[in-house]
C-alpha positions as CSV (number, residue, x, y, z in Angstrom):
1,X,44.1,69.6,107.3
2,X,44.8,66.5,105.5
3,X,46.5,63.4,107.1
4,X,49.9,63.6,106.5
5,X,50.7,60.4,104.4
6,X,53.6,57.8,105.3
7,X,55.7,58.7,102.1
8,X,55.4,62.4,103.5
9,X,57.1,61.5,107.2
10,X,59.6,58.8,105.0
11,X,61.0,62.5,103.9
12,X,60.3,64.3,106.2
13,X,63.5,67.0,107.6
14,X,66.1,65.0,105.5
15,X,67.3,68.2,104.5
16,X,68.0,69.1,107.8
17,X,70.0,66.0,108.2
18,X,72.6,65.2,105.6
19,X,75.3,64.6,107.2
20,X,73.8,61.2,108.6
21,X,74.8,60.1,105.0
22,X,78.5,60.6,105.8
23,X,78.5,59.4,109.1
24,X,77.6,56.2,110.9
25,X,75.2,58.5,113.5
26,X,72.0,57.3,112.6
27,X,69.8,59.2,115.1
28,X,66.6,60.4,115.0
29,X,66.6,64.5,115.1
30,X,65.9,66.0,118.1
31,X,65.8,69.3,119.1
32,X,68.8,69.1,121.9
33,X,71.4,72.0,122.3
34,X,73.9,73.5,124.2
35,X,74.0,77.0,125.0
36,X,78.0,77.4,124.6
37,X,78.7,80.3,122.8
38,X,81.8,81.0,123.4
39,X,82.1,82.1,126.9
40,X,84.3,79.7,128.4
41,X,85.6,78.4,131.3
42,X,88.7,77.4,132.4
43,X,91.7,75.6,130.2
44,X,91.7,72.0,130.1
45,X,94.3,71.8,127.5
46,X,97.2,72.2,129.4
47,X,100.8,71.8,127.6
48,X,101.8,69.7,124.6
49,X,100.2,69.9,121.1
50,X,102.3,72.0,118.9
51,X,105.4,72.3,121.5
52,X,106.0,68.6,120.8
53,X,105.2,68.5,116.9
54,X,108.2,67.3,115.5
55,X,107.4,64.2,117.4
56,X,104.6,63.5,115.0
57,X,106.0,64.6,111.9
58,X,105.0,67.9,111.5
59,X,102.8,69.3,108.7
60,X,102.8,67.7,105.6
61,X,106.0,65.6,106.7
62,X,107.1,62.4,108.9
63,X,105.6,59.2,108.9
64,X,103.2,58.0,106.7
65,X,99.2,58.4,107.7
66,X,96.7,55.7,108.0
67,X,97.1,54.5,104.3
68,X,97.0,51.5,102.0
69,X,99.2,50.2,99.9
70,X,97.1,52.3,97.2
71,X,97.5,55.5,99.4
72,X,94.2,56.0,100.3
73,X,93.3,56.5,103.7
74,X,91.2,54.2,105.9
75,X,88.0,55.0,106.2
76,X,87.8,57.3,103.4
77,X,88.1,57.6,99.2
78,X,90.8,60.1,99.7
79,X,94.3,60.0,99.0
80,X,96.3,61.5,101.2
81,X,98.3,63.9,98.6
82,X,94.9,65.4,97.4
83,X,95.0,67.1,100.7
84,X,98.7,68.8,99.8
85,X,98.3,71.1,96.8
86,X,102.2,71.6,97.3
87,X,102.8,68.4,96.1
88,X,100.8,68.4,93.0
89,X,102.1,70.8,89.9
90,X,98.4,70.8,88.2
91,X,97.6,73.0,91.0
92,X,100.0,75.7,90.5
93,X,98.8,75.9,87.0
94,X,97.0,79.3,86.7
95,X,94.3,78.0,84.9
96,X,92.4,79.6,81.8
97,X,90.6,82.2,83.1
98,X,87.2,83.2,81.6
99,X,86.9,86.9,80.1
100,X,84.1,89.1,81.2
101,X,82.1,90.3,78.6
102,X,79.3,91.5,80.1
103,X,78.9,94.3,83.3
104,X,75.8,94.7,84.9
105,X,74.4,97.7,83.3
106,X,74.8,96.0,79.6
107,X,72.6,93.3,80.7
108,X,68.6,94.2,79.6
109,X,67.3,94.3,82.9
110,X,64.5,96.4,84.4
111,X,65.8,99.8,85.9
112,X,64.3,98.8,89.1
113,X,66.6,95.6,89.4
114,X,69.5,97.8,88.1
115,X,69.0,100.1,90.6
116,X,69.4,97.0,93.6
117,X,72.0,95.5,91.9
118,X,73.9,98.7,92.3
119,X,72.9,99.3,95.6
120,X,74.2,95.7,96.0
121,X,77.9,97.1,94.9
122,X,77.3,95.1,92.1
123,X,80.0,96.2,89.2
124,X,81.2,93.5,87.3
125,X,79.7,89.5,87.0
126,X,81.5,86.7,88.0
127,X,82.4,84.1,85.1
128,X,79.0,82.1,85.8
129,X,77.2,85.2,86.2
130,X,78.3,86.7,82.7
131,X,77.8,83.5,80.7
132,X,74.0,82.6,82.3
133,X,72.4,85.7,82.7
134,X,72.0,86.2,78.9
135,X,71.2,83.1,78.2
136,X,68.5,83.2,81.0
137,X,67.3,86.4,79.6
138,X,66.4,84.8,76.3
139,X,63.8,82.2,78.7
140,X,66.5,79.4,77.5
141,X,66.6,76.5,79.8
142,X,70.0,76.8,81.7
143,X,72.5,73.9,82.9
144,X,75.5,75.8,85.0
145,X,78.5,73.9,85.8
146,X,80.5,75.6,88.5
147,X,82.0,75.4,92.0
148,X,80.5,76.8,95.2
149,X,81.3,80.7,95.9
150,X,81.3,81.5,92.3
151,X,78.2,83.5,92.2
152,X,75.5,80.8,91.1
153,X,72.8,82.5,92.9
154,X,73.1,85.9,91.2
155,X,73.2,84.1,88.1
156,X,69.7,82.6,88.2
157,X,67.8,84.9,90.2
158,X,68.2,87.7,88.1
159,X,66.6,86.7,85.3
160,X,64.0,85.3,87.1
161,X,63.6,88.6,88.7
162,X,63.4,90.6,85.9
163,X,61.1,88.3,83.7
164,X,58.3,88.7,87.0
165,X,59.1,92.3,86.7
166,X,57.0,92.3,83.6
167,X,54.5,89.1,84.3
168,X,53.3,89.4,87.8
169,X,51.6,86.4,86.9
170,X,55.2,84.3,86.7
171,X,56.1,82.0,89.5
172,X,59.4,80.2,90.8
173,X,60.2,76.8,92.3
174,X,63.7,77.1,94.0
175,X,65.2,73.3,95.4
176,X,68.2,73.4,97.3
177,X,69.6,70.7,99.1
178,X,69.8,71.9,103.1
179,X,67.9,74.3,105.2
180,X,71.2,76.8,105.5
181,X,71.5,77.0,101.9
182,X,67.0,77.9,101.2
183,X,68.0,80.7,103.6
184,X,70.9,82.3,102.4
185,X,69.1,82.3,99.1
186,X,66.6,83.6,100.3
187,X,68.4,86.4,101.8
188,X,69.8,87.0,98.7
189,X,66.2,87.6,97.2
190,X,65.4,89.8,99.7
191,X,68.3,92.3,98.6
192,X,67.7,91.8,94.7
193,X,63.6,92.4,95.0
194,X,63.9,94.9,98.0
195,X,61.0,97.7,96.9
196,X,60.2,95.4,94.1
197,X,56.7,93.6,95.6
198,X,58.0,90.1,95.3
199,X,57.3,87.5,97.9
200,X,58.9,84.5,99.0
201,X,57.9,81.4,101.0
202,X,60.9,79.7,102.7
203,X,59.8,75.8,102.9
204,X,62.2,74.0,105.2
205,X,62.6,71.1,107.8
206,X,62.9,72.7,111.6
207,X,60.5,75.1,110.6
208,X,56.6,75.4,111.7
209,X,54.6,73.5,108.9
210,X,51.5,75.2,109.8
211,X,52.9,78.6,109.2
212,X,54.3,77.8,106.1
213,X,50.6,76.4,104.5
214,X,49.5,79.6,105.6
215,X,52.0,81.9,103.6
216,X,51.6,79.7,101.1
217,X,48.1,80.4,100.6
218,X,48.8,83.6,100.6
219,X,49.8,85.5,97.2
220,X,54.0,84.9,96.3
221,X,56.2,84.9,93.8
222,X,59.2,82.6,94.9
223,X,58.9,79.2,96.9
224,X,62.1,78.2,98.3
225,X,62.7,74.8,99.7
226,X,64.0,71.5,100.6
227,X,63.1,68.6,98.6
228,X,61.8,66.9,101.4
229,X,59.7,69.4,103.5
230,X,58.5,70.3,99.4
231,X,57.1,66.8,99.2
232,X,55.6,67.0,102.7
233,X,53.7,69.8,101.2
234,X,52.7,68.3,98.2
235,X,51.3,65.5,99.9
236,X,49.1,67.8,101.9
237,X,47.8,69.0,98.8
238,X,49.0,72.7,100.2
239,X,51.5,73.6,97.0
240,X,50.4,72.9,93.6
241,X,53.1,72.3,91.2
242,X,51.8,73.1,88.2
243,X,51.4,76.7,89.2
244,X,55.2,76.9,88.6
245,X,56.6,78.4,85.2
246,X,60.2,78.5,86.5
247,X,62.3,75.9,88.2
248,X,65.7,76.0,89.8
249,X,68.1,72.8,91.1
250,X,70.9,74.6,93.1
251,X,73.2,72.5,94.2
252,X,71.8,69.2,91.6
253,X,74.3,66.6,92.2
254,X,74.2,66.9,96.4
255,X,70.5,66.9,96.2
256,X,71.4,63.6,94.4
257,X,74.2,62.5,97.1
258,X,71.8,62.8,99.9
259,X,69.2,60.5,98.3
260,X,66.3,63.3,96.9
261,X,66.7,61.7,93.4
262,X,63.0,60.4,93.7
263,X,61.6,63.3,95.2
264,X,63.5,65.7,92.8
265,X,61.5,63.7,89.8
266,X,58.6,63.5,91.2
267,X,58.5,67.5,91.7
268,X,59.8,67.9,88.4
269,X,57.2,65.7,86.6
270,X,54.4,67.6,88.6
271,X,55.5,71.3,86.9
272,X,54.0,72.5,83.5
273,X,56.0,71.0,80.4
274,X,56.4,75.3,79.5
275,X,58.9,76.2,81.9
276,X,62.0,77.3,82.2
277,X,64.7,75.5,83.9
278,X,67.8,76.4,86.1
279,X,70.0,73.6,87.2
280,X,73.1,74.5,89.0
281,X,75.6,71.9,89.4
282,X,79.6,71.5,90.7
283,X,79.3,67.6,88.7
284,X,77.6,66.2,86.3
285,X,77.2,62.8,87.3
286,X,75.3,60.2,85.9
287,X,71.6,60.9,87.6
288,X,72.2,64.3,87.2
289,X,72.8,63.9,83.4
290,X,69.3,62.1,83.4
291,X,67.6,64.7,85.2
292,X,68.8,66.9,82.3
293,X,67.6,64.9,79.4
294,X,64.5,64.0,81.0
295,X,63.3,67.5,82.7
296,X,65.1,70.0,80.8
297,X,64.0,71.6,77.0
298,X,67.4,71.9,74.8
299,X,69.0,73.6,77.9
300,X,72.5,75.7,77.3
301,X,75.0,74.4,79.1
302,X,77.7,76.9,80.9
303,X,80.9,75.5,82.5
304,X,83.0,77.8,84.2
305,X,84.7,74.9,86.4
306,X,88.2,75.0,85.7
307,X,89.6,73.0,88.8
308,X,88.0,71.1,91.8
309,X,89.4,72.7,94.3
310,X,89.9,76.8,94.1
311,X,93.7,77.9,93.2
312,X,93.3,80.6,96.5
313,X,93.0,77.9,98.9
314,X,96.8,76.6,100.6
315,X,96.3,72.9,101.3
316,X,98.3,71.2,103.8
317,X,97.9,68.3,106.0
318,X,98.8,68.4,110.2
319,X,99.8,64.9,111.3
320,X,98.6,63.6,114.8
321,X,98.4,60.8,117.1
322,X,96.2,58.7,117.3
323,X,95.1,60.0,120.8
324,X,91.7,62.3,120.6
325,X,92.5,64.0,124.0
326,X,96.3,65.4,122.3
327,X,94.3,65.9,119.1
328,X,91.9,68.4,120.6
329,X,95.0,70.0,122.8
330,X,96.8,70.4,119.4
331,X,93.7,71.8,117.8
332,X,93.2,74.2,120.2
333,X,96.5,75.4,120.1
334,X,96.6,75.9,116.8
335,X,93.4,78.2,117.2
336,X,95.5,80.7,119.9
337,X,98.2,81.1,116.8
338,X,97.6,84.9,114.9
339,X,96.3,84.4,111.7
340,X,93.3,82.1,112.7
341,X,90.9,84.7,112.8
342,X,87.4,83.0,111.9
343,X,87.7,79.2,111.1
344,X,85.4,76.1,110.6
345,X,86.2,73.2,111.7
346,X,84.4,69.7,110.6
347,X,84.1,66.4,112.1
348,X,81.8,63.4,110.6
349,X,79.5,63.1,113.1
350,X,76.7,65.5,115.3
351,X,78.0,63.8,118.5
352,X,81.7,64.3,117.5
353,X,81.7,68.2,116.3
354,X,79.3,68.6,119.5
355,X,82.4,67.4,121.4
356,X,84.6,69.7,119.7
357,X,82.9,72.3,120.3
358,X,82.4,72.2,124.2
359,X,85.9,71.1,124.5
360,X,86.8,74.6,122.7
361,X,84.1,76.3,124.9
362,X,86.0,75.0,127.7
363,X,89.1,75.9,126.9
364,X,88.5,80.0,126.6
365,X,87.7,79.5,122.5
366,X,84.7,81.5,121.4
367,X,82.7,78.3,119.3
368,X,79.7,77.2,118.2
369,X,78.3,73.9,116.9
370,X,75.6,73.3,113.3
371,X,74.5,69.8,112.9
372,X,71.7,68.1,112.7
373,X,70.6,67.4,116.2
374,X,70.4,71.5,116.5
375,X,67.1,73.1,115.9
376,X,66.7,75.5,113.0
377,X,66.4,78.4,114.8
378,X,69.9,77.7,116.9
379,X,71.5,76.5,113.5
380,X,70.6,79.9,111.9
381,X,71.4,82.0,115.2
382,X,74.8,80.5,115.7
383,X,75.8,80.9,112.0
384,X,74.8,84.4,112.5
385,X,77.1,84.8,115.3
386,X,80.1,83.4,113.1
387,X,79.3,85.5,110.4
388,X,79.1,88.5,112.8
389,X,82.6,87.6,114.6
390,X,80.6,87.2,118.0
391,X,82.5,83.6,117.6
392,X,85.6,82.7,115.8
393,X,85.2,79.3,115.4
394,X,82.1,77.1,114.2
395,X,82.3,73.4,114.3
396,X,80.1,71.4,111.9
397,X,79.1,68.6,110.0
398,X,79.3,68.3,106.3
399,X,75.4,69.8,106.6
400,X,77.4,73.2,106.1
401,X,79.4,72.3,103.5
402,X,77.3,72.8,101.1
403,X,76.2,76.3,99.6
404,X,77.0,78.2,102.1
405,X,78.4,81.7,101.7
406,X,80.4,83.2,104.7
407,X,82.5,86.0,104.6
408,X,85.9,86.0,105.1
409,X,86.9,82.6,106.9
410,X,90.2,82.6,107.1
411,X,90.7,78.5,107.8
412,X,88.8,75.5,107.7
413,X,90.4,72.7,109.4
414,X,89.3,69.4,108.7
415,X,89.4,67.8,112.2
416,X,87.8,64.2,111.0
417,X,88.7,63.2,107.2
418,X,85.9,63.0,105.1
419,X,84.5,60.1,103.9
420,X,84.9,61.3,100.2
421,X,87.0,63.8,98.3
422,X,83.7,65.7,97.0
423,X,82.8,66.1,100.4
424,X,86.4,67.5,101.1
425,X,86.8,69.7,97.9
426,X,83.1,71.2,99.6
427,X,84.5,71.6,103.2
428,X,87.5,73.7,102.2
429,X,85.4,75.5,99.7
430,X,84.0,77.4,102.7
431,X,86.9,79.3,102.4
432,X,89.5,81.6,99.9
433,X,86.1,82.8,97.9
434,X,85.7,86.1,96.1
435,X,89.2,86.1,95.6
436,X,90.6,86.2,99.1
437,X,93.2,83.9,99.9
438,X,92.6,80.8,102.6
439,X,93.8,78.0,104.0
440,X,93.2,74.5,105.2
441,X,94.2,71.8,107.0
442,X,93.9,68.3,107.2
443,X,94.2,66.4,110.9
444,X,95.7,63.4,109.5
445,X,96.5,60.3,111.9
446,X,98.7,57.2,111.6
């Protein structure tokens, strides 16, 4: 096997690592972990948290947080009434709501893929769904503009799907921008070509490199992958680009945020120039905008983006001292109140939400920890575990705020402030999807 190059280890597992680009924790990635699950021990909370709140102002009241005269918050880009939706009218607005033209069965799909979709319980499309699939259907390169949870990848796989249906010959590039979110879609795949004879390669950081060359010299369909573990690839001369007729960017503009821009060209520029092309975006943002005019062939653009921040989601703020050890006691009992059935909680940084998380362990709270310093295998079992309800609370970094697509969480509490208000409009995202109502809190502190 050929040397792996320097520009190959510069990338190397950046996917697997994106929240060192919101936090000042700039260490390498090892492969440490802690077995907490959610057992527990013994309390170390003890009294005081919420039974003395009014002394700190409450939620969404008393004295101001740690703001400039602007009203943005040290540390961070965020004003501190983005993190209220009480307090701002725009959000109470119901906004226009996109009619659904299409359901699945009117869509010109193979009766094969019908068949799954329905097995799926797959009715009606979402708004992104019902605007891209036909226009995917026609081979039309497709720009999507929505927010996470909306459906995006339904909307591209499909079509993909059904055009291998009749070219066995076709194959797909998927990007996405961290390990968590190549799984999920490949799990997705898995359920929309189940019987079908498609196969997928999943191409991530954590993962055994040598067992991926192998599959991948095997006959497939899809490859699914980081940007960075792609490149790895590349540079082994083990995937060949310009075996690729179709290409999908989920998640564009954080590919972008956590510094792929180069490697996203350079794949691009590698694939035929007869392709088609899905690019799934929550912004269009400058680079991203030159992605399109570079890479893409008269693409049709569908927005279904009405809002940043999804009308089913109550936003309030909790304000605390400035005292970590009464923060975590308040956290934790805010956790034993009803209502807080399955929550995420997110710090900035591995070595902070790794601290949450054993001081909930400790304190009889079933929680886990994702971040970058876990391996893949105990990122993937402990999200399992959260989806399952074998723990109620997950604590992580903004690498799982991204893509991800989790059932039912009821809260997400945002126990650090992010650095930016993309990054918070993507933590809370985690939760009132699919039309369920959900809340989320802001620790905020003077």
């Amino acid at each position: 096997m050929q040397k792996q190059s320097n520009f190959s280890r510069d990338r190397r597992d950046r996917s697997g690592q994106s929240e060192r680009h919101h936090s000042g924790d700039r260490q390498g990635h090892s492969q440490g972990s802690h077995s907490g699950g959610g057992q527990g021990g013994h309390s170390q909370g003890g009294g005081g948290g919420f039974g003395r709140r009014r002394r700190f102002g409450g939620r969404s009241g008393g004295g101001r947080g740690p703001m400039k005269k602007s009203g943005r918050m040290i540390g961070t880009t965020i004003k501190v009434d983005q993190l209220i939706n009480k307090v701002n009218d725009e959000a109470f607005i119901k906004p226009t709501e996109h009619v659904i033209e299409h359901q699945f069965i009117d869509f010109p799909l193979d009766p094969r893929l019908q068949n799954n979709i329905k097995q799926k319980g797959y009715i009606s499309p979402t708004p992104i769904q019902d605007q891209s699939i036909p226009v995917g259907l026609t081979g039309r390169d497709v720009i999507g503009i929505a927010n996470t949870g909306t459906g995006k990848t339904a909307a591209f796989l499909i079509p993909i799907i059904n055009k291998m249906l009749s070219d066995r010959s076709q194959k797909a590039l998927i990007m996405a921008p961290t390990r968590e979110l190549a799984v999920q879609i490949g799990d997705e795949l898995k359920e929309f070509a189940r019987g079908l004879n498609l196969h997928a390669v999943l191409c991530i950081g954590g993962s055994d490199i040598r067992r991926q060359a192998q599959l991948i010299r095997s006959p497939f369909n899809f490859i699914i992958g980081t940007p960075g573990r792609l490149i790895d690839l590349y540079d082994r001369r083990l995937l060949h680009l310009d075996r690729f007729q179709n290409v999908v960017l989920d998640e564009a503009d954080r590919m972008v945020d956590m510094g792929f821009i180069n490697d996203m060209k350079l794949i691009l520029g590698k694939l035929p120039a007869a392709r088609q092309s899905f690019f799934y975006t929550a912004t269009l943002e400058p680079k991203v905008e030159d992605l399109i005019r570079k890479f893409m062939n008269s693409p049709v653009k569908v927005s279904v983006k009405v809002r940043d921040t999804s009308a089913n989601i109550e936003q309030d703020i909790i304000r605390v001292p400035n005292d970590k050890n009464i923060k975590m006691q308040i956290l934790i009992e805010l956790l034993s109140k009803p209502g807080f059935d399955k929550v995420l909680v997110f710090g900035r940084t591995k070595f902070g939400v790794e601290k949450i998380s054993r001081a909930l362990v400790a304190a009889t709270v079933r929680a886990d920890s994702i971040h970058g310093d876990k391996s893949q295998n105990y990122r993937q079992r402990a999200l399992q575990k959260f989806k399952k309800g074998e723990v109620r609370v997950l604590c992580a970094t903004d690498v799982a705020a991204r893509g991800l697509d989790i059932n039912g969480v009821s809260h997400v509490i945002n126990f650090d402030i992010p650095a930016t208000y993309d990054d918070y409009v993507h933590r809370i995202g985690r939760t009132g999807r699919a039309d369920r109502k959900g809340i989320a809190l802001t620790f905020v502190t003077p």
